[in-house]
N, CA, C and O atoms as a Tinker XYZ file with bonds, in Angstrom:
   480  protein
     1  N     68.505000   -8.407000   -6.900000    73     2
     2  CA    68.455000   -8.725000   -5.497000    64     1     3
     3  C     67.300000   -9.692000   -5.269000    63     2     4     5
     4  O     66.224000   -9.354000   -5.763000    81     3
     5  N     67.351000  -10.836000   -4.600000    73     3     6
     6  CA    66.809000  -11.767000   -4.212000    64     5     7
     7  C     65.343000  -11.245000   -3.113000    63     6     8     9
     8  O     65.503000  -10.213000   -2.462000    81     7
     9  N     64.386000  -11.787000   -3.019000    73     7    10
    10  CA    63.473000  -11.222000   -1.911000    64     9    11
    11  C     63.063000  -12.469000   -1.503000    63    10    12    13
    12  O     62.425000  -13.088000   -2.355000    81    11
    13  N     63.293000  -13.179000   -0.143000    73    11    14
    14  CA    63.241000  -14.016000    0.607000    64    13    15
    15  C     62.424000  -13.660000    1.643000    63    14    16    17
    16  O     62.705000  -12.659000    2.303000    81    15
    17  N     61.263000  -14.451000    1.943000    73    15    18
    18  CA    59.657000  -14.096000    3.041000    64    17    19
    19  C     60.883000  -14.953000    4.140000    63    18    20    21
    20  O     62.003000  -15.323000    3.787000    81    19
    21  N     60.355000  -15.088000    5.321000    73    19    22
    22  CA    61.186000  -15.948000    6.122000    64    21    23
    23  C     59.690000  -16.499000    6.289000    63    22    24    25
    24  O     58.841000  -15.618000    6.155000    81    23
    25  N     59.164000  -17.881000    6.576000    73    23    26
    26  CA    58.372000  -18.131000    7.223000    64    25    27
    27  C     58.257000  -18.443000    8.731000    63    26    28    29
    28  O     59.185000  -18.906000    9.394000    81    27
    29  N     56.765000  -18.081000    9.315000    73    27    30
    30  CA    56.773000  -17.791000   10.473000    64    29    31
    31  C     57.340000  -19.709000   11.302000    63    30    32    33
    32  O     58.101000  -19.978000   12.231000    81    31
    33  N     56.698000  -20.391000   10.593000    73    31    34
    34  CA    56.891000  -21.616000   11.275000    64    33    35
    35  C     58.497000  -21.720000   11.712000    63    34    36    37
    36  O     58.679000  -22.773000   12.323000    81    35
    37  N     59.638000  -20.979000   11.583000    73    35    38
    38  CA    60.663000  -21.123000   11.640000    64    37    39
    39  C     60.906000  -20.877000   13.787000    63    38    40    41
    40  O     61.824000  -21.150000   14.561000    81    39
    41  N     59.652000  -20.306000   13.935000    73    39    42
    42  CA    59.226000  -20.163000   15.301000    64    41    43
    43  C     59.494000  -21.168000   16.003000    63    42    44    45
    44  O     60.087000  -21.194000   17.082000    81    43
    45  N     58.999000  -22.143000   15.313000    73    43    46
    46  CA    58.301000  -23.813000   15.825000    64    45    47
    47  C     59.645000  -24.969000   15.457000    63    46    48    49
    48  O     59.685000  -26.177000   15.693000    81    47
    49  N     60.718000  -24.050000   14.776000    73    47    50
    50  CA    61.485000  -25.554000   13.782000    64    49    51
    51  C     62.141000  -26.091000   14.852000    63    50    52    53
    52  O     62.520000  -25.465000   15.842000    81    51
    53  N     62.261000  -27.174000   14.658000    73    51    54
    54  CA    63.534000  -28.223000   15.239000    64    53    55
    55  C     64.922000  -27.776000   15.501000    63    54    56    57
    56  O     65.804000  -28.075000   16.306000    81    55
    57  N     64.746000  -26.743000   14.276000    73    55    58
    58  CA    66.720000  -26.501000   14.194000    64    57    59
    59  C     66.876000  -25.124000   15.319000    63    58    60    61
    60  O     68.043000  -24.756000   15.459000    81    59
    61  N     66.001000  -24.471000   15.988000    73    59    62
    62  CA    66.281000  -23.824000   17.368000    64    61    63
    63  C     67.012000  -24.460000   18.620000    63    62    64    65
    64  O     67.547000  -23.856000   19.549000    81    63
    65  N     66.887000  -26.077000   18.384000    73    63    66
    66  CA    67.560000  -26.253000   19.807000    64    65    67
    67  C     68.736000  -26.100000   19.429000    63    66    68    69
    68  O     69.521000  -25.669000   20.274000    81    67
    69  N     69.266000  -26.403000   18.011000    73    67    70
    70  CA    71.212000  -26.320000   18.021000    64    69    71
    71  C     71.882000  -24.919000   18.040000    63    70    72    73
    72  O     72.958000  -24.719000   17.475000    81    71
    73  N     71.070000  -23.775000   18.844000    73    71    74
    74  CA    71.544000  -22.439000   19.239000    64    73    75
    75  C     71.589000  -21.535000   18.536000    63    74    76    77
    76  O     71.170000  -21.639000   17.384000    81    75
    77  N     72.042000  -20.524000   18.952000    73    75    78
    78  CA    72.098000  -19.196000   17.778000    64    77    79
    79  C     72.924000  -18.940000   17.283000    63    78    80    81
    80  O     73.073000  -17.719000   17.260000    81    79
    81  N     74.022000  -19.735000   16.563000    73    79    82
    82  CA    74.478000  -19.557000   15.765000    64    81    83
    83  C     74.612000  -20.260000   14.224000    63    82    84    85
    84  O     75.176000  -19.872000   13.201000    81    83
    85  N     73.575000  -21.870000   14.646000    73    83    86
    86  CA    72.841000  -22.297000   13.507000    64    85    87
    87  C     71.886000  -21.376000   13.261000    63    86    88    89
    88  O     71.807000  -21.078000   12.069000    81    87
    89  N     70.890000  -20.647000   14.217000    73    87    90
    90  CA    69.618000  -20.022000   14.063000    64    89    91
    91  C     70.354000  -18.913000   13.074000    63    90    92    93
    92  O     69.872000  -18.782000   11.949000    81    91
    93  N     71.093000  -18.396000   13.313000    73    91    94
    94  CA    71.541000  -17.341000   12.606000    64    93    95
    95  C     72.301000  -17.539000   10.957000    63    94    96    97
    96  O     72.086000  -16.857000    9.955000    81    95
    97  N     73.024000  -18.449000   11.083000    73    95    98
    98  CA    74.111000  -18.857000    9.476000    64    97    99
    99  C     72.151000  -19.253000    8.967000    63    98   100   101
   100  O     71.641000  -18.553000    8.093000    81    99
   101  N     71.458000  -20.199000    9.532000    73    99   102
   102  CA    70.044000  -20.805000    8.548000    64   101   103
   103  C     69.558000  -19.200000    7.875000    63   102   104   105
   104  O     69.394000  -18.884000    6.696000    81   103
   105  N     69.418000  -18.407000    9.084000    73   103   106
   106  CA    68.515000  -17.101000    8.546000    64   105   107
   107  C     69.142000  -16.545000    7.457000    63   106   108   109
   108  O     68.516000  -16.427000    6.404000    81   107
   109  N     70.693000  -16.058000    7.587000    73   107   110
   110  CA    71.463000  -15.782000    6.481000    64   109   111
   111  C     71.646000  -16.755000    5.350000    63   110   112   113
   112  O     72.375000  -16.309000    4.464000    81   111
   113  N     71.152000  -18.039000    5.131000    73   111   114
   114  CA    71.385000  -18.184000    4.373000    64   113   115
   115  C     70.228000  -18.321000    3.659000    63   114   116   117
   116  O     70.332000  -17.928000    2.497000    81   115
   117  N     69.062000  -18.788000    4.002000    73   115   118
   118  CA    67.270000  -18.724000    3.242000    64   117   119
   119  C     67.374000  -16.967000    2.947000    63   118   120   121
   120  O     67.177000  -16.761000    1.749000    81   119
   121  N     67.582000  -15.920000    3.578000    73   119   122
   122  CA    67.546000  -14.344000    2.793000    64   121   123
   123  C     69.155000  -14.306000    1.630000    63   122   124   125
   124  O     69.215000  -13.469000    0.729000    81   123
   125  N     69.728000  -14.811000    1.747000    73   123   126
   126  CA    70.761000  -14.703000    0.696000    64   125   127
   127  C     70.280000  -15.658000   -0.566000    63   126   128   129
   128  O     70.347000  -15.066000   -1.643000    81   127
   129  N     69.979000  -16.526000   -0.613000    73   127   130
   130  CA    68.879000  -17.400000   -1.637000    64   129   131
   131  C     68.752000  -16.708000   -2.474000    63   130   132   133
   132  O     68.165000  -15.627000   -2.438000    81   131
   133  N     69.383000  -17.302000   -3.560000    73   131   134
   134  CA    68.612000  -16.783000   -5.088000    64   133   135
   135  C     67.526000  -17.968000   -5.512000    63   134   136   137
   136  O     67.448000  -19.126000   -5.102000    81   135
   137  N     66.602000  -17.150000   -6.623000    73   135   138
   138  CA    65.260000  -18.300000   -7.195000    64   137   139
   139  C     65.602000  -19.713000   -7.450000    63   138   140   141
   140  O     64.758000  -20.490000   -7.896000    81   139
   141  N     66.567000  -19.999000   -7.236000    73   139   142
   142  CA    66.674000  -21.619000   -7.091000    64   141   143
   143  C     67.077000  -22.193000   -6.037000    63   142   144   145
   144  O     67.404000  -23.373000   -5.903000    81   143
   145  N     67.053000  -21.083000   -5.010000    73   143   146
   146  CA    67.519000  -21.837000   -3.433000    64   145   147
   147  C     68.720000  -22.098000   -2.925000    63   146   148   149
   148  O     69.053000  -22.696000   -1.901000    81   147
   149  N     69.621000  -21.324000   -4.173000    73   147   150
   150  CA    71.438000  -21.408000   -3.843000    64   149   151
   151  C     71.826000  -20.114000   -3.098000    63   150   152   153
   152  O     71.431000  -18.974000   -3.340000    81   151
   153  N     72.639000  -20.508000   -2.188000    73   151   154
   154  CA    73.432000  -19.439000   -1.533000    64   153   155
   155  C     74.889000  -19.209000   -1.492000    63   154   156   157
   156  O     75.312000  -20.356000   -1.347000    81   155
   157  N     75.719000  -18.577000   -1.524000    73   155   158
   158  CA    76.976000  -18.633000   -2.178000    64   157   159
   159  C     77.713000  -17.827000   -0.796000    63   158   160   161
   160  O     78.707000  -17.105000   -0.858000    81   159
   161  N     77.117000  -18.089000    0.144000    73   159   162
   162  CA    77.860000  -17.298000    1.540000    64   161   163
   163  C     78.988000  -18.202000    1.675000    63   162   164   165
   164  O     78.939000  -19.355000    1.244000    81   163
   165  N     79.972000  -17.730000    2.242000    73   163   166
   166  CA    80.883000  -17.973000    2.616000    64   165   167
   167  C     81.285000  -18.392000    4.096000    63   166   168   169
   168  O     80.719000  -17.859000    5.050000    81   167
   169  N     82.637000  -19.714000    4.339000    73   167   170
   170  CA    82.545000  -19.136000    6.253000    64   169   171
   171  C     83.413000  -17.988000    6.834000    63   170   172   173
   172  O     83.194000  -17.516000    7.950000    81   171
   173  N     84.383000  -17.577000    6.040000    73   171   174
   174  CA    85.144000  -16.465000    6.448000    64   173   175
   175  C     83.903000  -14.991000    6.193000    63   174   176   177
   176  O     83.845000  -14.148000    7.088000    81   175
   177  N     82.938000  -14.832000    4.838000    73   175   178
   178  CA    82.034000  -13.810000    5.486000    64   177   179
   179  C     80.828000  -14.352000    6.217000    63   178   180   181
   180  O     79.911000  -13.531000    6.212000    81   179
   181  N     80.569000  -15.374000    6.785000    73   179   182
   182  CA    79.486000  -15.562000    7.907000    64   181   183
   183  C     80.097000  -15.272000    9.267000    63   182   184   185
   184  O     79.391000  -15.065000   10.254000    81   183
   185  N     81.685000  -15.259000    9.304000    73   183   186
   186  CA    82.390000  -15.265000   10.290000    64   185   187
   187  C     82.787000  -14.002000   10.581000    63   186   188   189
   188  O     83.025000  -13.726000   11.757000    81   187
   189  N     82.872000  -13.400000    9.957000    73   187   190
   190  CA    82.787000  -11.590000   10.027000    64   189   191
   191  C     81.770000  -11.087000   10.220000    63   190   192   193
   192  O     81.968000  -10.156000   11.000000    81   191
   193  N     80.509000  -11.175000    9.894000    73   191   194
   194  CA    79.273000  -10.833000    9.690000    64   193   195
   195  C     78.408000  -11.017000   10.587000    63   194   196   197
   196  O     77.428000  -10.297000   10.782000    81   195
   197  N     78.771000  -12.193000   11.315000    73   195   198
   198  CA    78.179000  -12.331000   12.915000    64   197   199
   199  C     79.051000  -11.926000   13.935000    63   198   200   201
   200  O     78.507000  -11.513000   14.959000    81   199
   201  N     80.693000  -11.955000   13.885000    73   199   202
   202  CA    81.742000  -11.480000   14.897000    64   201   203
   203  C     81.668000  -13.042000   15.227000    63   202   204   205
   204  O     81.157000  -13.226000   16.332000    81   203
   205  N     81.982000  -14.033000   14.671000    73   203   206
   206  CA    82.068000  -15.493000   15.546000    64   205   207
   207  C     83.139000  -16.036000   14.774000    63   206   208   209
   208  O     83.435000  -15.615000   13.656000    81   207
   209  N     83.794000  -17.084000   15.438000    73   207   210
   210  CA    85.032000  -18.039000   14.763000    64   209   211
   211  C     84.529000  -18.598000   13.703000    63   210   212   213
   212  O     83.372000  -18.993000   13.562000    81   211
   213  N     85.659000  -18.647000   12.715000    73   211   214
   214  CA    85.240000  -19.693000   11.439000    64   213   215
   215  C     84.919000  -20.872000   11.962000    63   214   216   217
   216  O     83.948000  -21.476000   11.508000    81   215
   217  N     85.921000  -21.571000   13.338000    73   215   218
   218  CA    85.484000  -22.942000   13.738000    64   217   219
   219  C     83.714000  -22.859000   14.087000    63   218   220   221
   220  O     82.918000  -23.304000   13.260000    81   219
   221  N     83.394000  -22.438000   14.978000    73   219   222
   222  CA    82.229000  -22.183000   15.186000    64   221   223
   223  C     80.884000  -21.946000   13.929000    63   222   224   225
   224  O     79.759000  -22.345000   14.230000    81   223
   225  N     81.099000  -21.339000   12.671000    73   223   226
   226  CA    80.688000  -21.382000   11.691000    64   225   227
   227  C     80.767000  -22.472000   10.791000    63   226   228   229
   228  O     79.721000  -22.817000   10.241000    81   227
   229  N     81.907000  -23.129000   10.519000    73   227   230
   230  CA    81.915000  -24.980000   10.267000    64   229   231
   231  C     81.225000  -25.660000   11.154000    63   230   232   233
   232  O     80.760000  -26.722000   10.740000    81   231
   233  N     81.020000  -25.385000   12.215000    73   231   234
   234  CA    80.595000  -26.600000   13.232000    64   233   235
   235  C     78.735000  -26.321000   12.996000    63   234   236   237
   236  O     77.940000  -27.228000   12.750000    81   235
   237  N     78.450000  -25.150000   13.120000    73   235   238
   238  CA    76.854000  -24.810000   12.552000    64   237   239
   239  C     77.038000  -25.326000   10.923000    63   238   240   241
   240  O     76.749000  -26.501000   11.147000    81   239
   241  N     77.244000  -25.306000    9.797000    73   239   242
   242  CA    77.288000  -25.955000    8.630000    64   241   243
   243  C     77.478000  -27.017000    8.806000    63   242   244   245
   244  O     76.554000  -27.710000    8.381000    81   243
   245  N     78.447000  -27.688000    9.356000    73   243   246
   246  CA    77.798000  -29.291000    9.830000    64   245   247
   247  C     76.596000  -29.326000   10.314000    63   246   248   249
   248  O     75.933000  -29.958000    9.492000    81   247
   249  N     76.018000  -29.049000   11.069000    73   247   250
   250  CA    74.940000  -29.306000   11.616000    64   249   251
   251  C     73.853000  -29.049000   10.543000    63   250   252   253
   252  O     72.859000  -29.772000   10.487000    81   251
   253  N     74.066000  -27.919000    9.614000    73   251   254
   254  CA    73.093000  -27.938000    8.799000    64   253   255
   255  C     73.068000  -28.670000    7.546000    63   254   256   257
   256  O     72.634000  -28.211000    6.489000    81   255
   257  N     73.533000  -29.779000    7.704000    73   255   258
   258  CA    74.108000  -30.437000    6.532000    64   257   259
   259  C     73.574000  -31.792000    7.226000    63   258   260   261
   260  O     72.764000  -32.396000    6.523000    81   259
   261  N     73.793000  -32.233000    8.146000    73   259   262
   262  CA    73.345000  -33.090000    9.055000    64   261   263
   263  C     71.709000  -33.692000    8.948000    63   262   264   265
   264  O     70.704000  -32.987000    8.854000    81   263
   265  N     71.754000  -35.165000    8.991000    73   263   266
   266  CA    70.223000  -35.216000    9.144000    64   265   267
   267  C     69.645000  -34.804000    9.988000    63   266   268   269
   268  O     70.437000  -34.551000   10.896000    81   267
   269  N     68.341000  -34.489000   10.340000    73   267   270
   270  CA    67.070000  -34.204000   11.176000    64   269   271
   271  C     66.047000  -34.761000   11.636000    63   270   272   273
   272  O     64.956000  -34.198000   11.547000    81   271
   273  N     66.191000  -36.041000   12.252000    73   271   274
   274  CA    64.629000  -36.517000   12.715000    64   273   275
   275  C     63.895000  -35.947000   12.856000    63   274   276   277
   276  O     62.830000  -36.210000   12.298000    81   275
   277  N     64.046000  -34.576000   13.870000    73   275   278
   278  CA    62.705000  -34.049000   14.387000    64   277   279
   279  C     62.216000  -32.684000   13.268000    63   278   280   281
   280  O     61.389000  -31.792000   13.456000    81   279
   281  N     62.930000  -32.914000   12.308000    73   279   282
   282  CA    62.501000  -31.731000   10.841000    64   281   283
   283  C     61.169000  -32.431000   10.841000    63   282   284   285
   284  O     60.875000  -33.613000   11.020000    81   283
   285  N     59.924000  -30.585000   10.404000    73   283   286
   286  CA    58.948000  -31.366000    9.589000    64   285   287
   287  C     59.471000  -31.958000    7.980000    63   286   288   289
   288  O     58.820000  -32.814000    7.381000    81   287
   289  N     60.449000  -31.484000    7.552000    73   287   290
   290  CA    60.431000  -31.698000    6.626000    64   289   291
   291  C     61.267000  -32.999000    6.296000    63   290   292   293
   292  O     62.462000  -32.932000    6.584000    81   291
   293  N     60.766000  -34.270000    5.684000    73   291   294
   294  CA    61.426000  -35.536000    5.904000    64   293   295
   295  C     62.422000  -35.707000    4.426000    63   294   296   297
   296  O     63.005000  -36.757000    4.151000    81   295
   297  N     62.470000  -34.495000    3.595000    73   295   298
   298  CA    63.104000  -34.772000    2.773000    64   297   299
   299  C     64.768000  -34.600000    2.915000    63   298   300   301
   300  O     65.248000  -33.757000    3.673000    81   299
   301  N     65.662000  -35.577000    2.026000    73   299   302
   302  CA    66.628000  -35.778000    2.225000    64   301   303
   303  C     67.491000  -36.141000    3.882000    63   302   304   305
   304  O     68.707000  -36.167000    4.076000    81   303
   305  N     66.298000  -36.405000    4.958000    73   303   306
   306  CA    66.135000  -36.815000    5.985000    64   305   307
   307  C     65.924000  -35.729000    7.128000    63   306   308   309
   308  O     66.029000  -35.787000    8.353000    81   307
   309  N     65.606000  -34.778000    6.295000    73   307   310
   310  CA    65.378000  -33.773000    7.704000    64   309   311
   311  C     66.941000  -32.680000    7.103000    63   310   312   313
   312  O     67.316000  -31.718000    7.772000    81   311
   313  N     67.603000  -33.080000    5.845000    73   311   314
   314  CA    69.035000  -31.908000    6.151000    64   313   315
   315  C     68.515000  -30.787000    5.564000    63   314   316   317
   316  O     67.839000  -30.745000    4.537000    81   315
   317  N     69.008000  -29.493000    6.559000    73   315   318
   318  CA    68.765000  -28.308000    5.609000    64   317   319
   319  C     69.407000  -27.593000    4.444000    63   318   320   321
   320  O     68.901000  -26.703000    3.759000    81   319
   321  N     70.716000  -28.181000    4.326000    73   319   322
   322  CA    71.098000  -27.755000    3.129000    64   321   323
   323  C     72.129000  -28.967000    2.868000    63   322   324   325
   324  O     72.551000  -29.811000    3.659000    81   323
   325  N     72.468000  -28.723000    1.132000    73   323   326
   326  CA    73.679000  -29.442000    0.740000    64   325   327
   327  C     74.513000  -28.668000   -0.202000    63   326   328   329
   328  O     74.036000  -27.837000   -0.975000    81   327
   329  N     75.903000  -28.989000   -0.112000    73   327   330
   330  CA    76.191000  -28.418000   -1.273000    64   329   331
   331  C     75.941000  -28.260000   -2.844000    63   330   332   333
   332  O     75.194000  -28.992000   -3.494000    81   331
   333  N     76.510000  -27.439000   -3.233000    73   331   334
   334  CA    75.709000  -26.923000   -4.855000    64   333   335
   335  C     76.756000  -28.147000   -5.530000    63   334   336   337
   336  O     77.771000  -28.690000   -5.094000    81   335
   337  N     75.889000  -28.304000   -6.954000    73   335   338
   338  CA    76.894000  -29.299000   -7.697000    64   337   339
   339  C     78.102000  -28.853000   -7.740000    63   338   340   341
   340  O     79.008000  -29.633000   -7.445000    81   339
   341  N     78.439000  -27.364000   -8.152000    73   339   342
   342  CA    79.868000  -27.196000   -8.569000    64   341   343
   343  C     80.186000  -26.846000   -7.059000    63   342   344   345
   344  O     80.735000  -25.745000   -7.042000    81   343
   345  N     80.059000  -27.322000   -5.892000    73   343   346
   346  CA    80.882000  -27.252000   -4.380000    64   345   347
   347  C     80.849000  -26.105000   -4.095000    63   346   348   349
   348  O     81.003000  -25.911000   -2.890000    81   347
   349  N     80.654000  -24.864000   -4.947000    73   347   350
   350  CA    80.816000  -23.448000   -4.058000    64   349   351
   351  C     79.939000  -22.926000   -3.143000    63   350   352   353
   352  O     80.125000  -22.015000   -2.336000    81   351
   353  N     78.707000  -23.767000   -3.401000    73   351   354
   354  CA    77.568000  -22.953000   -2.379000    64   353   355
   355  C     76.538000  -23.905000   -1.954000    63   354   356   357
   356  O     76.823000  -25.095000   -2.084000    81   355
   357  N     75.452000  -23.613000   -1.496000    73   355   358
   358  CA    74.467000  -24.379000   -0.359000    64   357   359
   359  C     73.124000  -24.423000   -1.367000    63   358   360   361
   360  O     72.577000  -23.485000   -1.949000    81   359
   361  N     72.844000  -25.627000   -1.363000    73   359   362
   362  CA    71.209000  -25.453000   -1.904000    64   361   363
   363  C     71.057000  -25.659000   -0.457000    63   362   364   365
   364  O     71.693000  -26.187000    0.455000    81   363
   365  N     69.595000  -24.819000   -0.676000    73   363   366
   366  CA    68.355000  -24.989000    0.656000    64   365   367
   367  C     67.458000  -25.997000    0.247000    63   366   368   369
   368  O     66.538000  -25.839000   -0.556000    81   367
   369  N     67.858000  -27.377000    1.019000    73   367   370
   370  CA    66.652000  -28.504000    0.485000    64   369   371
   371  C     65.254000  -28.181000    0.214000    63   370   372   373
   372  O     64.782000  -28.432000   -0.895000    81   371
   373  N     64.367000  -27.500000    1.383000    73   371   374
   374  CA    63.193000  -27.158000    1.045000    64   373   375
   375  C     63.144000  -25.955000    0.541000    63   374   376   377
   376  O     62.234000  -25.343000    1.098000    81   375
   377  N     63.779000  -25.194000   -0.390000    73   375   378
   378  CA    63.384000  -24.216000   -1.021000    64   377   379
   379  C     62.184000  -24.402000   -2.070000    63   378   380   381
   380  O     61.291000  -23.574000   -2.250000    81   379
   381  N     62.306000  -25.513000   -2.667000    73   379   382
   382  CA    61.006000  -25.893000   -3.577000    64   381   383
   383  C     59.377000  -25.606000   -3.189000    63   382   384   385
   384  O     58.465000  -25.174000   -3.895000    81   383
   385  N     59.401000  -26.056000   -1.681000    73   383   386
   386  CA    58.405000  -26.424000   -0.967000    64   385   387
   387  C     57.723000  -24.785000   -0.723000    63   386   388   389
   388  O     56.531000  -24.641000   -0.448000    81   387
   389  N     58.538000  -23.785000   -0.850000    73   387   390
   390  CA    58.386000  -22.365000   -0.188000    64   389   391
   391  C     58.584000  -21.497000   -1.317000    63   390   392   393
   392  O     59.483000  -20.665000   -1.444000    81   391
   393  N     57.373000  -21.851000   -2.375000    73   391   394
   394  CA    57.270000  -20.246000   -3.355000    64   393   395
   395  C     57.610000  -19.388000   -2.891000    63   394   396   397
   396  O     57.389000  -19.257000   -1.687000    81   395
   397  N     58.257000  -18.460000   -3.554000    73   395   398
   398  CA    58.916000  -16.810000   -3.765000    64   397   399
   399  C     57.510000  -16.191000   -4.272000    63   398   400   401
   400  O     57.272000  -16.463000   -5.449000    81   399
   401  N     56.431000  -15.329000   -3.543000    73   399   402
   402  CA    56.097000  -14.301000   -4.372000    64   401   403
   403  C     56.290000  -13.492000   -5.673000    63   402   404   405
   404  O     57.372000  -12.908000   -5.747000    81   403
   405  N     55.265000  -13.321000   -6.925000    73   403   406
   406  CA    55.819000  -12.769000   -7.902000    64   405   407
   407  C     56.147000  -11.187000   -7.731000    63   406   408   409
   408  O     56.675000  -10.568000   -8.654000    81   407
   409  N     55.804000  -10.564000   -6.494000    73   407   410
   410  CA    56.044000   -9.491000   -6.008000    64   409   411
   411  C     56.369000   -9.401000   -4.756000    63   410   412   413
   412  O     56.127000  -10.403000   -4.083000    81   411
   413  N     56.856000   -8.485000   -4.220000    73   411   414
   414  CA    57.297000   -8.629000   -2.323000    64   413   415
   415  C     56.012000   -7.958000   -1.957000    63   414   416   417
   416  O     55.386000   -7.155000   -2.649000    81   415
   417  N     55.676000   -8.461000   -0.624000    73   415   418
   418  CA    54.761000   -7.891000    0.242000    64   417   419
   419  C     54.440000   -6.234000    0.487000    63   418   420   421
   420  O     55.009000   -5.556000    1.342000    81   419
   421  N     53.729000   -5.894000   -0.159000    73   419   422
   422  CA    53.381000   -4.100000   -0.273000    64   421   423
   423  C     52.419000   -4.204000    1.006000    63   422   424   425
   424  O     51.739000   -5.153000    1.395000    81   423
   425  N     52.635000   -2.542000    1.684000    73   423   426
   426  CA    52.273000   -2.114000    2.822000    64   425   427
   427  C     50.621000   -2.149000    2.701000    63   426   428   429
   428  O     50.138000   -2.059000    1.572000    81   427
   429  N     49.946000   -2.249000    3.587000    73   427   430
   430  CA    48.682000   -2.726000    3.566000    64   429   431
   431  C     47.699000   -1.139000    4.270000    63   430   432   433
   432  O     46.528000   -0.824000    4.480000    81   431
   433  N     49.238000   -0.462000    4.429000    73   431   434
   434  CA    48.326000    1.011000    4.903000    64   433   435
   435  C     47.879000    1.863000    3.799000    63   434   436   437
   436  O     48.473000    1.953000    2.725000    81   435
   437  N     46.869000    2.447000    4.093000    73   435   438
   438  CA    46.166000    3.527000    3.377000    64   437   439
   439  C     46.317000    4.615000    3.579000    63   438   440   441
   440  O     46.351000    5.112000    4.704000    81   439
   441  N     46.451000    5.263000    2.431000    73   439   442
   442  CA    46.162000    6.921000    3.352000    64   441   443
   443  C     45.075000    7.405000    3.855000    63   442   444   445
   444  O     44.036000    6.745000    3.830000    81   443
   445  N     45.123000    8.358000    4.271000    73   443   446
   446  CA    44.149000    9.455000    5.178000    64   445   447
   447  C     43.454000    9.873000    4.147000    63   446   448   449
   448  O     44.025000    9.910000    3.057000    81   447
   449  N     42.112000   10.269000    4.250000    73   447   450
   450  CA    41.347000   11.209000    3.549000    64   449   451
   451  C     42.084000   12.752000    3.510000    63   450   452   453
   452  O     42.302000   13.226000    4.625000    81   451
   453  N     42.487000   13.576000    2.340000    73   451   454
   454  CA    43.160000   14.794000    2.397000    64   453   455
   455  C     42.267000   15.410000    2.678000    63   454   456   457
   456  O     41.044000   15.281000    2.625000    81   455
   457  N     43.360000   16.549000    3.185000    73   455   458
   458  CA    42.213000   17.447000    4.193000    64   457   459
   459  C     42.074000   18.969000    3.059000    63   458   460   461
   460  O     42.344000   18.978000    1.858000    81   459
   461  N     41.783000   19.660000    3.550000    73   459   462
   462  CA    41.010000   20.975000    2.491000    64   461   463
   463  C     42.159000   21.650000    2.185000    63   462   464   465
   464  O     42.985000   22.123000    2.965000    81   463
   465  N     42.143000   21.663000    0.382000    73   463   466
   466  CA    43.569000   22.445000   -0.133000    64   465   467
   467  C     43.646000   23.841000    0.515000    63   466   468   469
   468  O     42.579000   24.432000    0.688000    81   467
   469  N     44.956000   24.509000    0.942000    73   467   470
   470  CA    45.415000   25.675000    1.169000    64   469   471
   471  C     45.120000   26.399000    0.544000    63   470   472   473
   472  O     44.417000   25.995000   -0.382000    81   471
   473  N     45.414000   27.891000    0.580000    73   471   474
   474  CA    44.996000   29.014000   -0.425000    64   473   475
   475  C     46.497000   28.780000   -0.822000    63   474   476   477
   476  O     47.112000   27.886000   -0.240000    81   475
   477  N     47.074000   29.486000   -1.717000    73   475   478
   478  CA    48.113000   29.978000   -2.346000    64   477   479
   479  C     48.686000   31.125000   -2.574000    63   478   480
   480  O     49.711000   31.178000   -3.254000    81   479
């Protein structure tokens, strides 16, 4: 299983004004990402998986395929993804740019000081 951070700047991106249902296929597809940034989602399961039309799910994959002026990221002109060489799936252009942790984020809580053993 893949472990994908989302970064926070995704707050700030460009690709929020084209609605929530790009906002949503992008999110599903940067957490479906394996270590080389391929995603192998589908539009009939993005189209189940949100409850939205396949048309509506092509029309967000265009868009994410699409250049970006206002991307920070100017590579390949701002597109967020392209297809994989063999056509079945999506590289994430800037996946390079966004190390994977060699471990996932562990909880930063501590325990309590234990309190005085019971009798028995």
């Amino acid at each position: 299983m893949a472990w994908n951070p989302l970064d926070s700047d995704l707050l700030s991106s460009s690709i929020l004004i084209n609605g929530p249902d790009v906002v949503a296929i992008w999110t599903l597809l940067l957490v479906s990402a394996d270590k080389h940034g391929e995603s192998y989602i589908t539009v009939p399961f993005v189209a189940s998986a949100l409850q939205i039309s396949k048309e509506r799910v092509k029309a967000a994959f265009e868009i994410l395929q699409a250049p970006d002026l206002d991307s920070r990221s100017k590579e390949l002109e701002g597109r967020r993804i392209v297809k994989t060489d063999d056509e079945t799936g999506w590289l994430i252009v800037s996946h390079a740019n966004h190390p994977i942790p060699q471990t996932p984020w562990k909880s930063q809580r501590t325990k309590g000081p234990k309190g005085p053993k019971r009798p028995r």
